[in-house]
C-alpha positions as CSV (number, residue, x, y, z in Angstrom):
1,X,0.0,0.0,0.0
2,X,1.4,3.9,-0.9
3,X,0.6,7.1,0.3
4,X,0.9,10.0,-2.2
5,X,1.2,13.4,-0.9
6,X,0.9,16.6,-3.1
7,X,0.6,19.9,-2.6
8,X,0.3,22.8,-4.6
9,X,0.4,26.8,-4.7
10,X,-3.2,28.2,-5.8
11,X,-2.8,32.1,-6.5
12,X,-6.6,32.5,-5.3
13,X,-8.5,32.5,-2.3
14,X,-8.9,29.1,-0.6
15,X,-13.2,29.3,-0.4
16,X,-12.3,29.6,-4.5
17,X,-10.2,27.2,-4.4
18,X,-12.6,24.9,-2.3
19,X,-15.5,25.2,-5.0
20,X,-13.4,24.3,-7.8
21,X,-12.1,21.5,-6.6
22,X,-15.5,20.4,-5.3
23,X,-17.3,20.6,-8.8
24,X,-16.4,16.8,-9.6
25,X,-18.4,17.3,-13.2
26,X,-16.1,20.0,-14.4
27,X,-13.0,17.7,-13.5
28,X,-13.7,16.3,-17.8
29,X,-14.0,20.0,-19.3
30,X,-10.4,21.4,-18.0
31,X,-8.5,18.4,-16.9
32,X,-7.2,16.0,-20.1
33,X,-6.8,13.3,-17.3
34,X,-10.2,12.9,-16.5
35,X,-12.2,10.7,-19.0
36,X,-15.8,10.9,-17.3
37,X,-17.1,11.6,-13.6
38,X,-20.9,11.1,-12.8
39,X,-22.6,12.1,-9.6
40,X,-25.0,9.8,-7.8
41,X,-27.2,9.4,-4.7
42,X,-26.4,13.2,-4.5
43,X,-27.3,14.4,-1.1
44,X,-26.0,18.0,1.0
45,X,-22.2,17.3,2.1
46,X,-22.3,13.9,0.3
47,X,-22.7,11.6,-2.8
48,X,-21.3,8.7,-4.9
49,X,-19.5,9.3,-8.0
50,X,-18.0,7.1,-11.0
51,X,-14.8,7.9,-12.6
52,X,-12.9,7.2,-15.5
53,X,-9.1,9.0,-16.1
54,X,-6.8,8.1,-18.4
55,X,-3.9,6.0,-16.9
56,X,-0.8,5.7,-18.4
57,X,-1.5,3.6,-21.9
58,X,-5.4,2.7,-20.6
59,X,-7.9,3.9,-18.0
60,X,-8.9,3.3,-14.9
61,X,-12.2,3.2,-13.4
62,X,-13.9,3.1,-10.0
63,X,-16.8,4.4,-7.8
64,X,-16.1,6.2,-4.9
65,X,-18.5,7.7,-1.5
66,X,-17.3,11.7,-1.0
67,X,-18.0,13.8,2.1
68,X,-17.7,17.5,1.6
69,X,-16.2,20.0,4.3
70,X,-17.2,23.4,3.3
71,X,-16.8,25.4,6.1
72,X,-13.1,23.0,6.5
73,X,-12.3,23.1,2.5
74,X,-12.0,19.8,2.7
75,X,-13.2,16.8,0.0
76,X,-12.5,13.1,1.7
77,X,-13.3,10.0,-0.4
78,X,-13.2,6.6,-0.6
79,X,-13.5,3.9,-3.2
80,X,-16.7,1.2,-3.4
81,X,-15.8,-0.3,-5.9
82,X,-12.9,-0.1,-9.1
83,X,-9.9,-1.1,-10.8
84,X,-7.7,-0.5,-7.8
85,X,-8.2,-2.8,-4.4
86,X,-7.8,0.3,-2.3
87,X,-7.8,4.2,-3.1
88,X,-8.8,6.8,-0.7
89,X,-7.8,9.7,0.1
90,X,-9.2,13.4,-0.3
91,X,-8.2,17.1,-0.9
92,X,-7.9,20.5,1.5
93,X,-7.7,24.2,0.4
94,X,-5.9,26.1,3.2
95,X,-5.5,29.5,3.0
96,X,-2.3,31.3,3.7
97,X,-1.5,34.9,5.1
98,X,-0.8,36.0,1.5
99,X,-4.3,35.2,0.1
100,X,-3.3,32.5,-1.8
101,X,-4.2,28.8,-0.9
102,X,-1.9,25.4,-0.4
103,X,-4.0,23.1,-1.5
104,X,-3.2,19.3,-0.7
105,X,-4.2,16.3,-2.3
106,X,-3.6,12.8,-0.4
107,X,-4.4,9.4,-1.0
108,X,-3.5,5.9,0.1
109,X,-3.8,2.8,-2.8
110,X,-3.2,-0.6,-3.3
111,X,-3.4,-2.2,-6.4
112,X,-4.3,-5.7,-5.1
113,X,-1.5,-7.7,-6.5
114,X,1.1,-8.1,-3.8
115,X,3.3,-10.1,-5.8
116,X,3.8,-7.6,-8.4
117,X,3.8,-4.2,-6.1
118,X,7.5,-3.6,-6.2
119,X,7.0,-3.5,-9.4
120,X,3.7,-1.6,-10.2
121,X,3.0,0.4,-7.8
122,X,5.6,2.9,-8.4
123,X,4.2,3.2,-11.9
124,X,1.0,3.9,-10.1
125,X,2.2,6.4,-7.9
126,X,3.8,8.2,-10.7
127,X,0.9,7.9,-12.6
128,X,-1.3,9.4,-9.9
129,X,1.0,12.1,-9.3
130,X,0.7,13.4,-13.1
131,X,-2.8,12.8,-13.2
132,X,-3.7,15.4,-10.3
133,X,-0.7,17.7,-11.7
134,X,-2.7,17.4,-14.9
135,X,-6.1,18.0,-12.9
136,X,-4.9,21.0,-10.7
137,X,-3.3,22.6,-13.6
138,X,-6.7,22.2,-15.8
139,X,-8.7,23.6,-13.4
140,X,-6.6,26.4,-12.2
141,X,-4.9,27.1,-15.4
142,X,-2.9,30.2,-14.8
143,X,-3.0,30.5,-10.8
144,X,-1.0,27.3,-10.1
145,X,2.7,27.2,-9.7
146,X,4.3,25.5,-12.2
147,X,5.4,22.5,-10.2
148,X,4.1,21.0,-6.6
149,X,5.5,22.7,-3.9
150,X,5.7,19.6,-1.6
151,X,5.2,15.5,-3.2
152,X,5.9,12.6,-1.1
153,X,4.7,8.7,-1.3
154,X,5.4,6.3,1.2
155,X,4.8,2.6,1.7
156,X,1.7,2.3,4.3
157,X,0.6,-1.1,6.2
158,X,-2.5,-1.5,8.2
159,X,-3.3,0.7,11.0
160,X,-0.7,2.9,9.3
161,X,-3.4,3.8,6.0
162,X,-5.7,4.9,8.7
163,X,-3.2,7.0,10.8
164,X,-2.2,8.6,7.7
165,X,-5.8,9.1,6.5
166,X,-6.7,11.0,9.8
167,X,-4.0,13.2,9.3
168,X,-5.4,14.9,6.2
């Protein structure tokens, strides 16, 4: 299991920032990773959606439960059901003293095939990695900094995926 830690430098205020990154549907209009996302069982500070994004020479697809955290700026989610055994994760817009926003992206995955996880997962983190760059720079086209100011990944185990889910 990895963690993947980004975090990015939003030249806008982080309420703005929040709403973007909220509006799932708008993900397929400015981001070239994002194949399709549909909304479900729609409900205030929840729903389901379905997602498609382009991964590496393929795509990937999954249905995940989201809880939104206006009033926080924060987005958690969690897979049902998809491609990957585990991906959850979720997304925060904090403001700074300079009006603009650090906005963080984490998420813990496993692709479900222990034997080959040395070997694939890194593609999968890497992957990942480009595909939010590729998001956050879609959808804030102009007001990002041209590279993450903080990525990390890390191999998780067990109670370690939850401590490091809490933490976001």
């Amino acid at each position: 299991m990895k963690t993947v830690n980004l975090q990015f430098l939003i030249t806008q205020p982080a309420t703005s920032v929040y709403e973007v990154i909220a509006d799932f549907p708008a993900y397929e209009t400015f981001a070239d990773a994002v194949r399709k996302v549909e909304l479900y069982n729609v409900k205030p500070g929840s729903c389901e959606s379905f997602w498609e994004v382009k991964f590496r020479d393929g795509l990937l697809r999954w249905h995940e439960r989201d809880a939104f955290y206006p009033e926080e700026r924060r987005i958690h989610f969690s897979q049902t059901k998809g491609d990957l055994a585990i991906f959850d994760g979720g997304w925060h817009a904090e403001p700074r003293q300079d009006g603009t926003t650090t906005l963080t992206f984490h998420a813990v995955l496993d692709l479900g095939l222990p034997q080959l996880a040395s070997l694939l997962e890194p593609i999968a983190v890497q992957a990942l990695r480009e595909n939010i760059a590729s998001i956050v720079n879609g959808l804030f086209e102009g007001h990002v900094q041209p590279h993450p100011i903080s990525v990390s990944s890390e191999v998780v185990a067990g109670a370690g995926a939850d401590r490091a889910l809490s933490s976001l």
